[in-house]
N, C-alpha and C positions, 0 to 999 in steps of 0.2 A: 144809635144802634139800629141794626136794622131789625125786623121782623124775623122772629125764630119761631118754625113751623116743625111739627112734626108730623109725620106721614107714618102710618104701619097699618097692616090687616092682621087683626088677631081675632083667634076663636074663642069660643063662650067662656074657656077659663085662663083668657090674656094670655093664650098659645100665641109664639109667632114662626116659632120654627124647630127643625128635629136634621139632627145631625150635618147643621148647615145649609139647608132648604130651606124653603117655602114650605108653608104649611100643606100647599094644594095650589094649580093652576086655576086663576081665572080670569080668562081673558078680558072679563069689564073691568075689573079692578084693576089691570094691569094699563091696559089702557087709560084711564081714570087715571093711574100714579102717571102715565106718562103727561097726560095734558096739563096736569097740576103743577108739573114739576121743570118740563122744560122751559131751557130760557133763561132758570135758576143754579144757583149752588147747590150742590149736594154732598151733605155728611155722612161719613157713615166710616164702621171700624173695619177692622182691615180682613175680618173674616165676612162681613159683607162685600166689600170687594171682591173679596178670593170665591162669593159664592154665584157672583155677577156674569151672565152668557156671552153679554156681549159689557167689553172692559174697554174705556172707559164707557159711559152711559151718553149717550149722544146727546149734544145740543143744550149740555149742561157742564157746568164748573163741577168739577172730580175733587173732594177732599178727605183723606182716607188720615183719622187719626189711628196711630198706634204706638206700641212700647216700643217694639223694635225699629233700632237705629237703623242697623242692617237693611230695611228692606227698598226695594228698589221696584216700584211699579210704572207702568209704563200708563201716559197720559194721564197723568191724576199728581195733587199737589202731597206732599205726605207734610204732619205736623205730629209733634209728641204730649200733645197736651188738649183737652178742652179749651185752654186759657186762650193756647195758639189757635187753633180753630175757630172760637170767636172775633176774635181779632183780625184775622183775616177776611170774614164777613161782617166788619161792623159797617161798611158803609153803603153793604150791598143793600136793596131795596128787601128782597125776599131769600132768605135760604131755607134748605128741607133738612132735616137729620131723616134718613130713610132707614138707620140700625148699624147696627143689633144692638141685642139686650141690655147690653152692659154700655154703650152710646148712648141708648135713650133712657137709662137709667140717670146716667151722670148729664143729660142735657136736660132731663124734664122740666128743674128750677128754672133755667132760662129759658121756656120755650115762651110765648106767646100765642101761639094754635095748636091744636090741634088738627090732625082730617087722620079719622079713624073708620077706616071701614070694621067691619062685624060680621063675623064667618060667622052664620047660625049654626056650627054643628062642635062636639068634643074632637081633641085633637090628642095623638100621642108627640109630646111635644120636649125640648129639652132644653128652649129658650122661651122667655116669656116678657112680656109688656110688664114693666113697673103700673102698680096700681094708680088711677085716675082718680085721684080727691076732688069727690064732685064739689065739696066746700072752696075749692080753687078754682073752679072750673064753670060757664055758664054753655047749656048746648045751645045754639045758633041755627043749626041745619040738623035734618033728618031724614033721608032719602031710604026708603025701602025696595030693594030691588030681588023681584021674583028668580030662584034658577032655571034655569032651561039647559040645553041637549048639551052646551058649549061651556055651561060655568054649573056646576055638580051642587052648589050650595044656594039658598037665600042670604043675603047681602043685605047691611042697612050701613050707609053711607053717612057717617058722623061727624059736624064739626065745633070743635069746644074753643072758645076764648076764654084766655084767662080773666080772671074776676079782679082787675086792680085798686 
């Protein structure tokens, strides 16, 4: 199996997003998910897709689980199940689940990493990060990153291995 990573920016009370957003722009952190992630597979549900600028996500394997049989996106693999989305990645080296909530809800038990960035501020929010059981989890890294004129927030740059 390969490495199952997951990637989200959530604020102080594991906000990740409101009415299909981003919680906020920041261009480190964006930048950041891009260097971490290309190269790789990327999971993610199908209202993360629909909330993606540029579709698919360049320079990465597209994999968009959802309920709907129906749907038909363009550049990206569709599957109906977690079970299929694993499976498809079991022999790849690295994949990311990049969301939503109800994705990394239902991915968390298989995940392997964590990289959790930390928006220092409250957010009005309508999705949210499943809770991080530090009793499963050991932190590894810790990067504290000051804001400036281009990213509105302080940032601390989090990564957890699982405790097996």
């Amino acid at each position: 199996m390969s490495k199952l990573c997951i990637i989200a920016a959530i604020g102080n009370n594991l906000e990740i997003g409101y009415k299909n957003q981003l919680l906020c722009h920041l261009p480190k952190d964006l930048k950041r998910f891009k260097a971490i992630t290309s190269g790789y597979t990327v999971l993610m549900g199908d209202r993360t897709w629909e909330s993606l600028p540029v579709k698919p996500l360049p320079n990465r394997r597209n994999i968009v689980i959802t309920l709907n049989k129906l749907a038909n996106y363009q550049g990206c693999e569709l599957v109906f199940s977690i079970e299929e989305a694993l499976q498809l990645v079991q022999n790849e080296p690295e994949a990311f689940v990049i969301g939503g909530a109800t994705i990394y809800r239902l991915m968390m038990q298989y995940a392997d990493e964590l990289y959790i960035t930390r928006i220092l501020a409250d957010f009005e929010a309508d999705a949210f990060f499943p809770e991080i059981k530090m009793e499963e989890w050991q932190l590894t890294e810790e990067i504290f990153d000051v804001k400036d004129e281009k990213n509105i927030y302080d940032i601390v740059y989090q990564r957890y291995v699982r405790i097996r």
